[in-house]
N, CA, C and O atoms as a MOPAC input file, in Angstrom:
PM7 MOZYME 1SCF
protein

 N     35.71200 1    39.62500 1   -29.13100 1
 C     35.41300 1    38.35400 1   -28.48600 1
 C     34.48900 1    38.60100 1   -27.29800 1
 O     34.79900 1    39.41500 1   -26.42800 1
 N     33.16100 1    37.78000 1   -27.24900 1
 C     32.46500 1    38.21700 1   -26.05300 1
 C     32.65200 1    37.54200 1   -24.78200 1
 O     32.49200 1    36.35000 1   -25.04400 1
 N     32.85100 1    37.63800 1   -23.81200 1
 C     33.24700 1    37.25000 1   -22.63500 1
 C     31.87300 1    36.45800 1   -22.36600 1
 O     30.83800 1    36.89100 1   -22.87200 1
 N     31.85700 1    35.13900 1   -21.46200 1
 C     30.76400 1    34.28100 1   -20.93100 1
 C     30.17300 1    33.58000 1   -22.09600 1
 O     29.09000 1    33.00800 1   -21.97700 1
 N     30.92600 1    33.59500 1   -23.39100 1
 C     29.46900 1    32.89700 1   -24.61300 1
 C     29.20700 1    31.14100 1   -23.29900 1
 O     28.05600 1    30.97100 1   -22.89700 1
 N     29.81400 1    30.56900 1   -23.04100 1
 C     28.87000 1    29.55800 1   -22.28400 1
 C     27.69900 1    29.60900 1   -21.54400 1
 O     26.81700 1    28.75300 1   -21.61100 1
 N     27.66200 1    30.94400 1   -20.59100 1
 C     26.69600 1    31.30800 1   -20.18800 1
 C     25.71100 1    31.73000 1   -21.29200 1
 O     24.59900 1    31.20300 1   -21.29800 1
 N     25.93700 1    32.36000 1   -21.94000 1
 C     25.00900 1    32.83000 1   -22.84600 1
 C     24.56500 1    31.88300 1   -23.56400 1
 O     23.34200 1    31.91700 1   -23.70100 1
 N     25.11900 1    31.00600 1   -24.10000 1
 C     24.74500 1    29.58000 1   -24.76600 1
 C     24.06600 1    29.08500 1   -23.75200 1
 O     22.93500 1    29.45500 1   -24.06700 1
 N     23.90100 1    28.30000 1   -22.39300 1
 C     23.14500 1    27.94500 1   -21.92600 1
 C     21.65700 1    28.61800 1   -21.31000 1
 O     20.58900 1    28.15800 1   -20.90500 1
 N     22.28200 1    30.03300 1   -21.50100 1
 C     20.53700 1    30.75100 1   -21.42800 1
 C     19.90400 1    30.47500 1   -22.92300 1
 O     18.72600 1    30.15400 1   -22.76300 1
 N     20.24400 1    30.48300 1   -24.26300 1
 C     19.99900 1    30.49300 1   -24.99300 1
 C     19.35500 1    29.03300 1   -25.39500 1
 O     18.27500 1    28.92500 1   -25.97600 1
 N     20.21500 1    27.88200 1   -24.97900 1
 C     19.23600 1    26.27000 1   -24.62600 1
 C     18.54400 1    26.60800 1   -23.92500 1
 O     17.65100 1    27.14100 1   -24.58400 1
 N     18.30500 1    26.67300 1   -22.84900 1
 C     16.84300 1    27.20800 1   -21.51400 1
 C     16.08500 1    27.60000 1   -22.61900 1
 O     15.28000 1    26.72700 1   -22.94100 1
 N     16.04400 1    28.94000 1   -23.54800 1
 C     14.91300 1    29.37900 1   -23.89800 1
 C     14.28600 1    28.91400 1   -25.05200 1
 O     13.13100 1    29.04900 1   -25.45400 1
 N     15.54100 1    28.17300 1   -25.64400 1
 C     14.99500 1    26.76800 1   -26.90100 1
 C     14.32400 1    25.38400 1   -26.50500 1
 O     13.68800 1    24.55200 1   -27.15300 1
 N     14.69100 1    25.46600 1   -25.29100 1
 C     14.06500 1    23.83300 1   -24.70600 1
 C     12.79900 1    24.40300 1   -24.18900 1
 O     11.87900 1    23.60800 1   -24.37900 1
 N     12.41600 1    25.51000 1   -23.59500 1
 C     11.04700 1    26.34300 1   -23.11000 1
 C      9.97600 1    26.64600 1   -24.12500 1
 O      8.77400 1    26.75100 1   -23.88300 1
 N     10.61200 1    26.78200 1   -25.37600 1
 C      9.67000 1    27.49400 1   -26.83600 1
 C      9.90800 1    28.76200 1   -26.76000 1
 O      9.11100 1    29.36500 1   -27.47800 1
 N     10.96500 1    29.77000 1   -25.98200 1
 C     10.53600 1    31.04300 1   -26.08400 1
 C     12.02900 1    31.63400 1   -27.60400 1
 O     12.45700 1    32.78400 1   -27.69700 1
 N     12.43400 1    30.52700 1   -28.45700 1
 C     13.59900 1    31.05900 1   -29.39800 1
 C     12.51000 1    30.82000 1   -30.57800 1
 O     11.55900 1    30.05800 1   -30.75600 1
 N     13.11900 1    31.82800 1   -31.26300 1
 C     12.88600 1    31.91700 1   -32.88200 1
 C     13.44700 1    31.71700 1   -33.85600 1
 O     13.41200 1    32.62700 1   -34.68500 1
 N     14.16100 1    30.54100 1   -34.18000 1
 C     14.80600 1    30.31600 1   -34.89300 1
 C     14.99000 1    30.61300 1   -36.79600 1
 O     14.38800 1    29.98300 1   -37.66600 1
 N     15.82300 1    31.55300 1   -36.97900 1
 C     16.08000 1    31.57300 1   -38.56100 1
 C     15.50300 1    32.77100 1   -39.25800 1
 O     14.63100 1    33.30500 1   -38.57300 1
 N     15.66700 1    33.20500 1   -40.11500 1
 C     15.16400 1    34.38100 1   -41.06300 1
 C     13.60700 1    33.71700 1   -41.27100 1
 O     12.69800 1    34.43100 1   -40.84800 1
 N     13.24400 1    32.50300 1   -41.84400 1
 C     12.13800 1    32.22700 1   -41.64300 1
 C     10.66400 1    32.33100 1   -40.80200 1
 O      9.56500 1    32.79600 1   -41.10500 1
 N     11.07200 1    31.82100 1   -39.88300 1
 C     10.82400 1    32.11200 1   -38.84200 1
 C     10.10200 1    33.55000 1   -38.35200 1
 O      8.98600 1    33.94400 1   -38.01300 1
 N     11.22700 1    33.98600 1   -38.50100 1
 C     11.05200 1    35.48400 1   -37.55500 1
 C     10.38800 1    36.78100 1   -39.18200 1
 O      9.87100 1    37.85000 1   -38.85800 1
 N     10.49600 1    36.52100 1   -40.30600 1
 C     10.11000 1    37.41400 1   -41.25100 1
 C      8.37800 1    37.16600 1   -40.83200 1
 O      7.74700 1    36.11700 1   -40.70600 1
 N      7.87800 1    38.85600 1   -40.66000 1
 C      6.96900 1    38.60300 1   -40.19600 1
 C      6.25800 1    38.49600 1   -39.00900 1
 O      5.04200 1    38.53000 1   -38.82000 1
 N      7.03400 1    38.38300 1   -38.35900 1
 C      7.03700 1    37.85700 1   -36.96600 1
 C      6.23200 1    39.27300 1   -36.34900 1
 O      7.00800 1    40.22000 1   -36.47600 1
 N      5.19200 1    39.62000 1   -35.85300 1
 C      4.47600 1    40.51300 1   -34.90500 1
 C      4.00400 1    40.32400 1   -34.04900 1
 O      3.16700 1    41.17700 1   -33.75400 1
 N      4.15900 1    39.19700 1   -33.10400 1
 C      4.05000 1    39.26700 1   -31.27800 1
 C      5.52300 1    39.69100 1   -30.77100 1
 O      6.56800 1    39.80700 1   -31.41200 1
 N      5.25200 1    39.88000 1   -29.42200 1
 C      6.31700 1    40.51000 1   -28.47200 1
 C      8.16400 1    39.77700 1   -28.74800 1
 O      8.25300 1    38.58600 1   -28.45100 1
 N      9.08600 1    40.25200 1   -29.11200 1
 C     10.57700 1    40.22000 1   -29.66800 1
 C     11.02000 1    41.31100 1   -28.36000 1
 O     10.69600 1    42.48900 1   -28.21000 1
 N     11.81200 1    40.50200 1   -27.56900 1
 C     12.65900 1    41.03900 1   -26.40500 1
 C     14.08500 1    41.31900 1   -27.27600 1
 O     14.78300 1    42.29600 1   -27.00500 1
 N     14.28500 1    40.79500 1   -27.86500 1
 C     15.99300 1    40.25300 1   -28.23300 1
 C     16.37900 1    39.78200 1   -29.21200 1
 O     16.09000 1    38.59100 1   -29.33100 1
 N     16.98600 1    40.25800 1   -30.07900 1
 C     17.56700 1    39.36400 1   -31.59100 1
 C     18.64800 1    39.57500 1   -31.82500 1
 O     19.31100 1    40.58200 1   -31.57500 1
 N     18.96700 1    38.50900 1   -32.39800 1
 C     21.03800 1    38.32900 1   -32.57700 1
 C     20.40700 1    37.67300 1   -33.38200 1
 O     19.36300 1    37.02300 1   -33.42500 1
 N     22.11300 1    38.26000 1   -34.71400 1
 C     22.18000 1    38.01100 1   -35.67700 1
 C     23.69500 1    38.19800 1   -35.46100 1
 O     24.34400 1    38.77800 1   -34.59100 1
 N     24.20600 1    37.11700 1   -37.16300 1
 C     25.37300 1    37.35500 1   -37.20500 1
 C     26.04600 1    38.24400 1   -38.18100 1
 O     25.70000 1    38.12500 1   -39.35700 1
 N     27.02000 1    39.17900 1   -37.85600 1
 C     27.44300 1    40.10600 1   -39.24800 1
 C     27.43000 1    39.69600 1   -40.60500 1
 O     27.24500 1    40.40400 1   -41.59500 1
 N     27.64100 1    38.49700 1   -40.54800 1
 C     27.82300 1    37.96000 1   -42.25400 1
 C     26.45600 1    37.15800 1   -42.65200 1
 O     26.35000 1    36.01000 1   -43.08300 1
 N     25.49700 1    38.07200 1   -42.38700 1
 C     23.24000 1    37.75300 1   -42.94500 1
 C     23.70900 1    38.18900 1   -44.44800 1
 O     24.64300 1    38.91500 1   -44.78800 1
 N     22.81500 1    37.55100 1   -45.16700 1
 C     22.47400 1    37.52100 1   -46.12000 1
 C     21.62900 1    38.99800 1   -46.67800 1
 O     21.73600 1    39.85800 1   -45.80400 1
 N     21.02500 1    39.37800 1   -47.59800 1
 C     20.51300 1    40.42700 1   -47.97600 1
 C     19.02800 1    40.67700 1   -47.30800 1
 O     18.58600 1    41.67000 1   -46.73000 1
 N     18.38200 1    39.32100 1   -47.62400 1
 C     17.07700 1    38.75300 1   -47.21900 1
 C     16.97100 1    39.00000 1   -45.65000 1
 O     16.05000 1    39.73000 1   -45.28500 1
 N     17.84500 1    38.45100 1   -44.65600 1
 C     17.78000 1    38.18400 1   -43.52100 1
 C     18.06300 1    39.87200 1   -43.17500 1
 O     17.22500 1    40.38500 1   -42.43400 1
 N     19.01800 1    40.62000 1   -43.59200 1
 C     19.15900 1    41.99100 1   -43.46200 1
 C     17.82900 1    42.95300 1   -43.22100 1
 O     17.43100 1    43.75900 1   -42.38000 1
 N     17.36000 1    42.34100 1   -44.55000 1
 C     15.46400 1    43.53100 1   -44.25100 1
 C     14.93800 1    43.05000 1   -43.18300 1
 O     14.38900 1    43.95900 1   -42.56100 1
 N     14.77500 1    41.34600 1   -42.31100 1
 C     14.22500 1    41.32700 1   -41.33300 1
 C     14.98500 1    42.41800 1   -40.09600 1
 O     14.29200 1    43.23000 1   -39.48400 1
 N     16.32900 1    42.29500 1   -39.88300 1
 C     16.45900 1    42.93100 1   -39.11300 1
 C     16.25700 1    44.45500 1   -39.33300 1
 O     15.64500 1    45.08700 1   -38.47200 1
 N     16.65500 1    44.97400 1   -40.24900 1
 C     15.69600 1    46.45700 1   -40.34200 1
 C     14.48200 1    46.57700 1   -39.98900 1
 O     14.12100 1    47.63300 1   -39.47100 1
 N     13.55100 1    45.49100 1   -40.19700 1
 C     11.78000 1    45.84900 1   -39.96600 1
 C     11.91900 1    45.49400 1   -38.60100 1
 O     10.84700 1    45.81400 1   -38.08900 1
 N     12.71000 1    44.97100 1   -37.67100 1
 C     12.98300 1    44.59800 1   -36.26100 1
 C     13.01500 1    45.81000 1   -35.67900 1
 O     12.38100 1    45.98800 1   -34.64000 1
 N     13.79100 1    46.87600 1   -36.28300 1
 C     14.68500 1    47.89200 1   -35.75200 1
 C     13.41400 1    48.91400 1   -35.34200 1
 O     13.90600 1    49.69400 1   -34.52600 1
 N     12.43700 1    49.15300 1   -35.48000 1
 C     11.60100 1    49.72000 1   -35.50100 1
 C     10.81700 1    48.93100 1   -34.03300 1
 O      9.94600 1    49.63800 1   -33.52800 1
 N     10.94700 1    48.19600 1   -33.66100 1
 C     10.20700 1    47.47800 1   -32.32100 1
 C     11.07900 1    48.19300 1   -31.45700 1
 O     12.30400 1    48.16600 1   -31.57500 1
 N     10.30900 1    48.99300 1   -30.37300 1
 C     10.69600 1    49.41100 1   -29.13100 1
 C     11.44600 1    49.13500 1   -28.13500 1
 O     12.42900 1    49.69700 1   -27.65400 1
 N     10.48500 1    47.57200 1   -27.70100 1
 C     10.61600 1    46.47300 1   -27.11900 1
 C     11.99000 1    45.59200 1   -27.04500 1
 O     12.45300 1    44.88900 1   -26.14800 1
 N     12.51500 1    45.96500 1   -28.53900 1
 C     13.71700 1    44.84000 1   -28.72000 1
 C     14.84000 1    44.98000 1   -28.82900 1
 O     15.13300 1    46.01700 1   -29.42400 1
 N     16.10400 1    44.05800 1   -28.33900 1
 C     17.34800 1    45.23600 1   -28.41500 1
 C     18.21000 1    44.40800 1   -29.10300 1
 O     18.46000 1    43.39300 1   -28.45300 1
 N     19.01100 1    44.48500 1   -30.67100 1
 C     19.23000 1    44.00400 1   -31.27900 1
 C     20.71700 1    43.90700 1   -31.31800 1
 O     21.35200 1    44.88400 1   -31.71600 1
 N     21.43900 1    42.63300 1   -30.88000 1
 C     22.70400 1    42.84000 1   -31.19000 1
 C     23.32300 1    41.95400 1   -32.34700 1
 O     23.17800 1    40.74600 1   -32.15800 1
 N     23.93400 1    42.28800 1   -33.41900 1
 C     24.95500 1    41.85800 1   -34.05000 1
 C     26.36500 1    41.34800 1   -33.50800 1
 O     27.19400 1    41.95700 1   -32.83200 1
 N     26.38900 1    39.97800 1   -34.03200 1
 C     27.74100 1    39.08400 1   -33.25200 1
 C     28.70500 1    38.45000 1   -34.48200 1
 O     28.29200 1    38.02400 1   -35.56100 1
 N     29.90100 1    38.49800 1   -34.08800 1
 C     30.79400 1    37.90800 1   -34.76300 1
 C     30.29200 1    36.79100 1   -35.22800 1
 O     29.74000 1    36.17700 1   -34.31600 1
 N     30.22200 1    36.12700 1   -36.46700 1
 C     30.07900 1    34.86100 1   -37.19400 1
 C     30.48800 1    33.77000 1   -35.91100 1
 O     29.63500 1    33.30600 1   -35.15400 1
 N     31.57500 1    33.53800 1   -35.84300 1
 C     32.26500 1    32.36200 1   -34.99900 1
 C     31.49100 1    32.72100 1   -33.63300 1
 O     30.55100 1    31.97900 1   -33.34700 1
 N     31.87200 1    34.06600 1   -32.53300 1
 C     30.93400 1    33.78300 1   -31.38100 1
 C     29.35300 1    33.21600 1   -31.69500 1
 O     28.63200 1    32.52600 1   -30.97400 1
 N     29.14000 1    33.68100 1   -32.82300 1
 C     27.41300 1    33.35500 1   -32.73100 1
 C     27.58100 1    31.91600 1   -33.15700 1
 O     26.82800 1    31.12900 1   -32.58300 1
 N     28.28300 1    31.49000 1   -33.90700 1
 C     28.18100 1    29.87700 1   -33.60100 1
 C     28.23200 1    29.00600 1   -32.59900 1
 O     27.80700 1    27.85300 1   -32.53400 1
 N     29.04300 1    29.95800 1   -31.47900 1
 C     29.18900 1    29.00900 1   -30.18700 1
 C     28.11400 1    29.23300 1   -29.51000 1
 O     27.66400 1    28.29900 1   -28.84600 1
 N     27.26400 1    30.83700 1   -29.50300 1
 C     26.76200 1    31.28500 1   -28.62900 1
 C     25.19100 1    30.22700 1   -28.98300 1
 O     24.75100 1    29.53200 1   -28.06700 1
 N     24.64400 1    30.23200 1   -30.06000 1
 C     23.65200 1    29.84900 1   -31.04400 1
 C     23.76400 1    28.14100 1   -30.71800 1
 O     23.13800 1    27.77400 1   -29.72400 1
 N     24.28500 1    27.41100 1   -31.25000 1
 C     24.60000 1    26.10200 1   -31.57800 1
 C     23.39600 1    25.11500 1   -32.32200 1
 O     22.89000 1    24.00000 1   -32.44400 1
 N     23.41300 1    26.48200 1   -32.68000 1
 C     22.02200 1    25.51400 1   -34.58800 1
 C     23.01100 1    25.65900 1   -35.81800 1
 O     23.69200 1    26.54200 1   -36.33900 1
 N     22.73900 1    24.38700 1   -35.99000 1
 C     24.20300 1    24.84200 1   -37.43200 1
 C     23.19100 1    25.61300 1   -38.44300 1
 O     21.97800 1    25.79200 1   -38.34100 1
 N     24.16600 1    26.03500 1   -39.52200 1
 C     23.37900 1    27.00900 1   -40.46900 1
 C     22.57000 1    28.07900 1   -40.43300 1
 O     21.94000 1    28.49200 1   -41.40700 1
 N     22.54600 1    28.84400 1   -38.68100 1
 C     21.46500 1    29.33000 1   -38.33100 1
 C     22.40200 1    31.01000 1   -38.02900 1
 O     23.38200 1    31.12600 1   -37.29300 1
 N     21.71800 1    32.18200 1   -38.86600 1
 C     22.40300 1    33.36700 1   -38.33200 1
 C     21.83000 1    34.58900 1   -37.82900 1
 O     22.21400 1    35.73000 1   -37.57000 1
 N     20.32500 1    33.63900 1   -37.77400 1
 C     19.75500 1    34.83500 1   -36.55200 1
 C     18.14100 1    34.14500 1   -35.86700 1
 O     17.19100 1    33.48000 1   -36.28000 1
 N     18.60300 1    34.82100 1   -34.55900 1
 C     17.47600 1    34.20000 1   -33.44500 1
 C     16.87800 1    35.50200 1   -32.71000 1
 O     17.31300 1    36.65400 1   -32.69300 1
 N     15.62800 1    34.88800 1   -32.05000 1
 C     14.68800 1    36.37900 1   -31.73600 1
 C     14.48400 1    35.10100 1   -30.42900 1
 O     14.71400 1    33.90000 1   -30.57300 1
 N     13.94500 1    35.85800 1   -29.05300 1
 C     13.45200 1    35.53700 1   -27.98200 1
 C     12.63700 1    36.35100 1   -27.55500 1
 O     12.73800 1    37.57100 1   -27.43000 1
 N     11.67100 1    35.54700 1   -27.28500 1
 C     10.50100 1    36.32400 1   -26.40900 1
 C     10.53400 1    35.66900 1   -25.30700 1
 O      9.70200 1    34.77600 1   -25.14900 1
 N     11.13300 1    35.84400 1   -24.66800 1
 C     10.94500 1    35.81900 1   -22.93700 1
 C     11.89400 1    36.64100 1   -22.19800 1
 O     13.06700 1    36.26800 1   -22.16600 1
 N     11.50700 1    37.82600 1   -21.53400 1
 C     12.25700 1    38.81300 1   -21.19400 1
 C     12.75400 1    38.49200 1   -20.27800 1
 O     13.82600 1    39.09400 1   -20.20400 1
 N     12.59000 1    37.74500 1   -19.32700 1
 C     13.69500 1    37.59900 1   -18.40200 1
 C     15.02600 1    36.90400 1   -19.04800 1
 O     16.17800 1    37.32600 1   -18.94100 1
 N     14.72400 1    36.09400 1   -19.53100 1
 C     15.90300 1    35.33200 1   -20.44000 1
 C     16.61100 1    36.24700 1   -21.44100 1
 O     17.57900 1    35.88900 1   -22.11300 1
 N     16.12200 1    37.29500 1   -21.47800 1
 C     16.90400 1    38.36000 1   -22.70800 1
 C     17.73400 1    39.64000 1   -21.77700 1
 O     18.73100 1    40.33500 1   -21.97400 1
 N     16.60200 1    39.49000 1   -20.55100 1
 C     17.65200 1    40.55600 1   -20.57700 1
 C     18.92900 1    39.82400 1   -19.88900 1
 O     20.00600 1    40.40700 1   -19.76300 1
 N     18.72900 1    38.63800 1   -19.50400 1
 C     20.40400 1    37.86200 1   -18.36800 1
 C     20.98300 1    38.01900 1   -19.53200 1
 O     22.08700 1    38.50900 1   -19.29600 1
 N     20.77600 1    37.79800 1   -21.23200 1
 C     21.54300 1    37.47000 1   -21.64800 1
 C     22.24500 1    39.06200 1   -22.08700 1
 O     23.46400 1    39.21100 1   -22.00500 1
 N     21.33400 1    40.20700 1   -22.55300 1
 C     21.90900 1    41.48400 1   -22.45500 1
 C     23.02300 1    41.77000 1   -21.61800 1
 O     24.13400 1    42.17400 1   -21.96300 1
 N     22.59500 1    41.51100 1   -20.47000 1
 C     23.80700 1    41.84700 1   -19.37900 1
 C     25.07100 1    41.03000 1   -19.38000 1
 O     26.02000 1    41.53000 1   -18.77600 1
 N     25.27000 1    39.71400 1   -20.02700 1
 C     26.34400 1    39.21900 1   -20.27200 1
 C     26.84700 1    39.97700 1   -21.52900 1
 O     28.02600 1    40.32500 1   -21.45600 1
 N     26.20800 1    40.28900 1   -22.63200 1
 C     26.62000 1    40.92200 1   -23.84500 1
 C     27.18000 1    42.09100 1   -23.45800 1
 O     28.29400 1    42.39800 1   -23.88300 1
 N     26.62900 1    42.73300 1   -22.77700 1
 C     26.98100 1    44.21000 1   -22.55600 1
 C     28.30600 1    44.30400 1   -21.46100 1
 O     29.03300 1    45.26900 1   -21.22600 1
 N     28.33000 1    42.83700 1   -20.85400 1
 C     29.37200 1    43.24300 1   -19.81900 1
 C     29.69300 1    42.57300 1   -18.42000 1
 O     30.53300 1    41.78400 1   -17.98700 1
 N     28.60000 1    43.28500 1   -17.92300 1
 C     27.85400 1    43.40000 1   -16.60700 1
 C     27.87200 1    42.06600 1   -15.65000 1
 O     27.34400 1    41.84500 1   -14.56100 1
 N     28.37400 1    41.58300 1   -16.17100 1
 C     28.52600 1    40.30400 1   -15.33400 1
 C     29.93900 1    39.89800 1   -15.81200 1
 O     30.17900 1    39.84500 1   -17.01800 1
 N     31.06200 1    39.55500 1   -14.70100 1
 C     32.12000 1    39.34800 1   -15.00100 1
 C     32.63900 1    37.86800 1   -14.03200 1
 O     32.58100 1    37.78300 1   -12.80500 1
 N     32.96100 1    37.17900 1   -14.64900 1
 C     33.41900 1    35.69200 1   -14.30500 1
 C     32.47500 1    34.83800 1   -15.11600 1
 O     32.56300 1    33.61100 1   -15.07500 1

């Protein structure tokens, strides 16, 4: 269970109401400008799987896998099980809630 998904959900609106989210396997297959950040949820599809492998190879990006249910709260696009952000300040606040680092 990740601690703060509200916080993290509301950085995650900020960077959908800004343009800096990528919404969906669509979306992001393909995708070659700058990827700070991608979450996905454990239960991707086969398809959505190779995007995140060809992800895994970006330097730049730090990829976490989330429980189905947190990523629904965290996310709040229905049907949606993986998002990419390009705006690094917004990736990394949200890293540091994922990872921990911020407690309350």
């Amino acid at each position: 269970m990740i601690q703060n998904i509200n916080k993290i959900n509301g950085l995650i609106n900020i960077a959908n109401k800004a343009g800096y989210l990528i919404i969906g396997s669509d979306a992001l297959k393909g995708y070659n400008k700058k990827l700070y950040l991608l979450l996905y949820s454990l239960d991707i599809g086969k398809n959505t799987e190779k995007i995140v492998n060809a992800i895994k190879f970006n330097p730049n990006c730090v990829i976490y896998g989330i429980d189905s249910i947190d990523f629904c709260k965290i996310v709040s696009v229905p049907n949606c099980k993986i998002v990419g952000l390009k705006n690094k300040g917004i990736s990394e606040e949200i890293i540091k809630y994922l990872r921990g680092d911020y407690i309350g």
